[in-house]
Structures are given as C-alpha cells and as structure tokens.
N, C-alpha and C positions, 0 to 999 in steps of 0.2 A: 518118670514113667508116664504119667498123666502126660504129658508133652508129648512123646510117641505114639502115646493112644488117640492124642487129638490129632496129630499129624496120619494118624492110619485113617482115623475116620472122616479126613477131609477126602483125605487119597480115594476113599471106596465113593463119596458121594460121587467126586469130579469121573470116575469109572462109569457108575451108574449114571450121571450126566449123559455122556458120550453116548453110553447105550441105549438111553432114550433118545438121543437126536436120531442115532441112526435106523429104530426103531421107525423113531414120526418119519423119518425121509422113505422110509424103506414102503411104510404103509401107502402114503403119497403118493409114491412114485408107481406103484401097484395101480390104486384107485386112479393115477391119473398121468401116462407116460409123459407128457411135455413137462411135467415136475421138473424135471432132469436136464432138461433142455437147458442151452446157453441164455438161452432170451429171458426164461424164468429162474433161470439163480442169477442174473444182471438186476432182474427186477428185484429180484429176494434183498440182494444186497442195496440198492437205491431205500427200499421200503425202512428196511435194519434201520437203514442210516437216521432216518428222518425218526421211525420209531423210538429208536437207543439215543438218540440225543434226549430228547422230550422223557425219556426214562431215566435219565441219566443226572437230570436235576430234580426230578421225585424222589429218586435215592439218596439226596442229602438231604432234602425235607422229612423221608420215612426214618433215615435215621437218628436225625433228634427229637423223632415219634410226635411227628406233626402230619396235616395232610395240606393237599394243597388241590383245591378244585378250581382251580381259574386259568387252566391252561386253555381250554377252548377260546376263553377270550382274550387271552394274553397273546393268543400268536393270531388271532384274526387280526386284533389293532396292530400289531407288529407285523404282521405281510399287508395291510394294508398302506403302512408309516413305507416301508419301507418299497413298494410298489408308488406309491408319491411321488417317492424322493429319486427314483428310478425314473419316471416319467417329465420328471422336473428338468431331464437333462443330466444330474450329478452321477458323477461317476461310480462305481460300484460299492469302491468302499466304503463311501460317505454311505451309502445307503445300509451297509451292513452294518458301521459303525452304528449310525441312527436307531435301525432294529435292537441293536443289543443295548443302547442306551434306553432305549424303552422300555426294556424285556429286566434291566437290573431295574429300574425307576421303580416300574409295579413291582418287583419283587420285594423291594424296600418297603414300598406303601403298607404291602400284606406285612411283612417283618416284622416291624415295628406296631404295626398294630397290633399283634397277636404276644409277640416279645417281650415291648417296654410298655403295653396300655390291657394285656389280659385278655383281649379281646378274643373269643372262640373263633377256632385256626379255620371250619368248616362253612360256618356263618360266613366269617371277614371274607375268604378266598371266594366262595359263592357271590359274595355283594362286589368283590370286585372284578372278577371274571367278566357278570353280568355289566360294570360301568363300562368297559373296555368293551365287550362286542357292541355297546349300543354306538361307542366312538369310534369303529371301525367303520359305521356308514357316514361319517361324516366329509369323508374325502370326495366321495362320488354319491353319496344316497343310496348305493349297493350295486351302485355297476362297477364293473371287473377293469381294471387296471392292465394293459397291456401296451402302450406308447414305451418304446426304446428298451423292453426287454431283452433281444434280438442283438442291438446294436449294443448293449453296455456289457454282456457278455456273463449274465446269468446263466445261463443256460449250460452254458461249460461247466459248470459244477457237476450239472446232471450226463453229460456229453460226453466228457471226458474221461481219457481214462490214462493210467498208469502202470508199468509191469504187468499188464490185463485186466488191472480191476480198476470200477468205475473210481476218480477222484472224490467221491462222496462218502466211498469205504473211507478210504483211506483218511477223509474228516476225522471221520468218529472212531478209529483206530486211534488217531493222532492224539483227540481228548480224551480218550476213555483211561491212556496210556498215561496223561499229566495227573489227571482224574485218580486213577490205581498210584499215584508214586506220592501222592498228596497225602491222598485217605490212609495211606497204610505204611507209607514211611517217612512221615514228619508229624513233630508235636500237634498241627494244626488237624492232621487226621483223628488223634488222639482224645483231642477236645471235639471233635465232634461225635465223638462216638460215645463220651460220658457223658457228655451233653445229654443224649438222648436213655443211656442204662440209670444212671442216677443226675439227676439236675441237682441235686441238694448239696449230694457227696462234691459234684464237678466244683459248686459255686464255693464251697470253703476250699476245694484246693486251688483256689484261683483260676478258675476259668472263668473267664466272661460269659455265660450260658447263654443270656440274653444277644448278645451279639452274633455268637454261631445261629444264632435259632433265626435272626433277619439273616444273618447271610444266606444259608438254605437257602429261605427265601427270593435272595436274590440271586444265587446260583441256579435258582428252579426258571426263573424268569430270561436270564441269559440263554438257556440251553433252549426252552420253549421257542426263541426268536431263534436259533440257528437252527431250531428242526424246521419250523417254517420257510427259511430261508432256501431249505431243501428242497421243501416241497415247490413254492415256484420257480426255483429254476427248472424242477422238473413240468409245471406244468406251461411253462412261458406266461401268466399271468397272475394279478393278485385277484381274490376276490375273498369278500366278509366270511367263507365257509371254509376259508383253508384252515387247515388243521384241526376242522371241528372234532377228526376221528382220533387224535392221539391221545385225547386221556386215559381210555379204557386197555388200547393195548399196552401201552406206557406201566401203568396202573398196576398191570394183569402180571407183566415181563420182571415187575422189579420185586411183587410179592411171588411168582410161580421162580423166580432164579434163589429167593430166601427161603423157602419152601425146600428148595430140591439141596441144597451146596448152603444150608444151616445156618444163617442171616442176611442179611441186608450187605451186602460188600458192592464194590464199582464192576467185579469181575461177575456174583450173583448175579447181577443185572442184564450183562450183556452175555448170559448163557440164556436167558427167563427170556428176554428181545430175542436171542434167535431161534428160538420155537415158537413163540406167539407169531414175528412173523411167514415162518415157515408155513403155520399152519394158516394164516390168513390168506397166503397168497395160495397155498392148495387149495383151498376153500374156495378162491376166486379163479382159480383155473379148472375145477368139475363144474364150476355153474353153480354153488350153492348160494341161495337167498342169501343179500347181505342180512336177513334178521336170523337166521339162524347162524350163519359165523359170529357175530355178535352175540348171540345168545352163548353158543359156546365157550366162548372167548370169556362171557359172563361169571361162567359155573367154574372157568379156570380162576378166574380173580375171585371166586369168593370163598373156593377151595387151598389158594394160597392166602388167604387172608386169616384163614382156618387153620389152619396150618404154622401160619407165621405167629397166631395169637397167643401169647401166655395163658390168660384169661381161656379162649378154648383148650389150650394141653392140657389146662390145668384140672378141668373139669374135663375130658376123655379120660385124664391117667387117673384120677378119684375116680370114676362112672367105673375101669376096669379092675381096680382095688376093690371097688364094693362089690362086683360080682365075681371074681376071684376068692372074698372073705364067703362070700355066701354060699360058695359052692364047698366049701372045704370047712362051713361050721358043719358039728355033727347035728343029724334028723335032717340038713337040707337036701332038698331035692333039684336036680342039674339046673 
C-alpha cells in the first residue's frame, strides 16, 4: 500500500511539475511575446544544454551531501586548456579529450581531499576553484583564445542541428539518459544514494563511501568541462570568464527540481534546469537587469535549499505542532 501511495505522490508532483512549467511559459510569454518565438526556444534549449550538464554533476555531489564551489574555476582552466589545445592545431577531440582530463583531474584533487584526508567539502572546493581560475591566465595572461575555432569545427556543436533540434540538446539528452539508467537502475546508483542517506550504515554494508564521494567529485569536474565546452562552441572563443555564470543556476536547477519532484534524482535536475533557464532567458528577452535575474534566481536557490533541508522541515513541521498545540490547549487564545 505504501508503494502505491508513493507511486501516486510521485504521479501528483511530476502533474504539478508540468503545471508549473506551463504556468512560467504562459506568464513569459504574456510579459514577453518573442518567448515563443523559434530563435528563443533554440536559445532556451543551447542555454538548458550548457546549464543541465554543470547541473548534472552537482547532482551526484548533492547526493552524497557534499557541495562543490569550484565550478567557475574548473571550467575557466578547462575552456581555456581546452581553447590551447584548439589553437595548437590539434584536432577536436584531443582538445575535448584534454577538457575532460582536466575536469576528472580536479575533480579527484577535491575528492580525495575531502573523502580520504576530511578536509571541509566548501573550504577545499573554494581553494581549488580559486587555484584553477588563477591558472586559466596562464595561457594567454587573459586574452581570449580564438585561432582555428572556425576551422577544427566547434562551433557545430552549437550550429547544428538534428530532427530540428540543435545537436547540443541532444548532448545532454544523450547523458542525462546514461546519467538516469546509472543512478537508478544499477548497484552503483544505489551506493551513491546511501552514500549520502547514511555513510555509516553504507560503510558496514560494504560500500566504499569514500570512493563514491571522490567520484562525485570527479563526475562534477567531467560535466563542468562539457558544459563549457558548450559554451565556446557557442561563442567561437575561449576566454578566463566562460562559464563564470553556471554555478548559481546549476546550483538553483538541482535544489528547485528536489524541491518540487521530492529529492535529488538525474530526472529532478533536469525539470529544476528547465525552469531556471526558462526564466533566465525571459528575464534576458524583457530587458531585466542581469542583477535582478540573479537576484531572483537567488531567492529560488535559497528557497530550494529550504525546502530541500531536513534540518529546515524539521523545525517548520515543530514551529506548526507548537502552534497547532497552542491553539487547541484550553484558556488559549487564537
């Protein structure tokens, strides 16, 4: 019976899901007719792409309930490594091969430091974000990288397209899809998700805890270099400030999808990524201040973090017991 009850109340979120998108679209599209337009759900979908990947490896870091701040500088040094290695002459895949060698590297480095040495997950990821953007200027001293962009054939990621939709959807379809069959129908999905409910319980029934909790980390670091990889094909160059902006919606997408559809899952993520950036690109097509989309963008992440917290439910569902008992002791007043 419990099984059917959880099965109804996934059913009603993934409803209420829906009806909120079409809600945010509906409101958008009011406030702002080119919403609707082809050019702006092309962009929607290009944004998704680069967004939900960079979200998509915070979602196996959140769920061994670790955090990971060093994606701004994890994808500078990696579109810059990987803007190098493009200008060098080398063909593309070298260069993307090299990005994601970089992107697991640092992910390791955080891993282990936080996994097998204790080290605090917000500290370590902070000191090594920060080493990584200072070795982003070291290729150029912070000029933009753009020699054989054009010719090695980046740009088709962003250009092209498939059965209509651009080839950048259909990326992060493609991972999200390995991502969903991983986390939820094989042992290794399993160990990451006890990893993060109980680490104590996981480690006597033989999980490696330790091990899942670097990998995260180096899942987080892989995805961080293909979301940047997105980004300059889309912008035809590299430069030290690509991808400064995906932590926040990244961030926002994977707490507001745990938030609405009742934890952290690969599928959460990629409903949380297409409202955050639905509304980033409405945002950018009325003309609003980029600090007031960020700010809003803000009060969503800290609303889903609210939301997502034990620690917070735990104290609203006690705060609503205590003045529930207060109103129904006798002589109290409303």
């Amino acid at each position: 019976m419990s099984g059917f009850q959880d099965n109804m109340r996934q059913s009603a979120r993934g409803v209420g899901f829906l009806a909120l998108v079409i809600a945010v679209g509906a409101a958008l599209a009011i406030a702002e007719p080119r919403f609707l337009s082809s050019a702006s759900l092309n962009g929607i979908a290009r944004h998704m792409a680069a967004n939900g990947l960079a979200a998509l490896g915070l979602t196996f870091v959140v769920i061994v309930r670790r955090f990971d701040l060093s994606l701004p500088g994890v994808a500078a040094f990696a579109g810059m490594s990987m803007g190098a290695v493009i200008a060098a002459g080398a063909p593309l895949w070298v260069a993307v091969a090299a990005g994601i060698a970089i992107g697991a590297a640092i992910g390791m480095v955080s891993g282990v430091a936080i996994s097998r040495f204790g080290l605090p997950d917000i500290v370590t990821t902070i000191a090594v974000g920060s080493i990584c953007a200072g070795m982003a200027f070291l290729y150029t001293g912070g000029r933009s990288i753009f020699q054989n962009f054009f010719q090695v054939g980046i740009t088709d990621l962003n250009d092209a397209r498939l059965m209509g939709l651009g080839v950048s959807l259909w990326i992060l379809l493609a991972i999200y899809a390995v991502a969903w069959f991983v986390m939820h129908r094989t042992r290794t999905g399993v160990a990451f998700y006890a990893t993060g409910e109980n680490p104590v319980a996981a480690h006597f029934s033989g999980i490696a805890t330790k091990r899942y909790v670097a990998l995260a980390y180096v899942l987080c670091g892989v995805c961080t270099a293909l979301a940047v990889l997105l980004i300059l094909a889309e912008s035809g160059n590299a430069e030290t400030n690509k991808g400064a902006n995906l932590m926040m919606p990244a961030y926002a997408g994977v707490f507001l999808g745990a938030a609405i559809l009742g934890g952290t899952s690969v599928l959460a993520t990629l409903g949380g990524i297409l409202l955050i950036t639905m509304l980033l690109d409405g945002f950018a097509l009325m003309g609003v201040p980029y600090y007031y989309s960020d700010g809003m963008i803000s009060l969503i992440l800290l609303a889903g973090v609210l939301a997502f917290s034990d620690t917070a439910r735990g104290w609203l569902a006690s705060f609503g017991i205590r003045r529930a008992f207060r109103r129904s002791a006798p002589g109290e007043k409303g």
